[in-house]
N, C-alpha and C positions, 0 to 999 in steps of 0.2 A: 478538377473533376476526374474521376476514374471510367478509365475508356477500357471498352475491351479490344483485346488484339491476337486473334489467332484462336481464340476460345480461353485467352487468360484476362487476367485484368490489370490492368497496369497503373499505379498510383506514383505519382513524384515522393522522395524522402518526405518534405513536408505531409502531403496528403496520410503518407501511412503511420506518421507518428501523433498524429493528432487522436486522442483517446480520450475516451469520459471514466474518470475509475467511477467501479460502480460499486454496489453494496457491501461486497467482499470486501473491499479495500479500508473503507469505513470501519469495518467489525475486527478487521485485523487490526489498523490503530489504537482503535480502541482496546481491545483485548492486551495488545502489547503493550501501550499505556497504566491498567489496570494490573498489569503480571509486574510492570520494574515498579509503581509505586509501592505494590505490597509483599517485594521482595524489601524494597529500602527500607520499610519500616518494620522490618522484619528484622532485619541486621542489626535498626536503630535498638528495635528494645534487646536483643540481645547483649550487644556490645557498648551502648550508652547510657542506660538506665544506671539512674544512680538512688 
C-alpha cells in the first residue's frame, strides 16, 4: 500500500511496477501488427509473384 512520507509517496519496486496498459498500448499493437503484415505482402508481390 502507498504511504505518504514527508509530503511524497512512497511505493515498494513491486508497488510501482504494477501497471494496466491502457488503450494506447492496444492501438499501437495493433497498428504495428497491421504496418509489418502489409509491408510483408508488399515485398511478397513484389519479389515473389510469379
Amino acid at each position: 500500500m502507498a504511504r505518504q512520507r514527508h509530503a511524497q509517496i512512497v511505493e515498494t519496486a513491486t508497488e510501482a511496477r504494477q501497471a494496466e496498459p491502457g488503450p494506447s498500448v492496444l492501438a499501437l499493437l495493433t497498428a504495428s501488427t497491421g504496418l509489418a503484415v502489409l509491408i510483408l505482402g508488399i515485398v511478397w508481390f513484389v519479389f515473389f509473384r510469379t
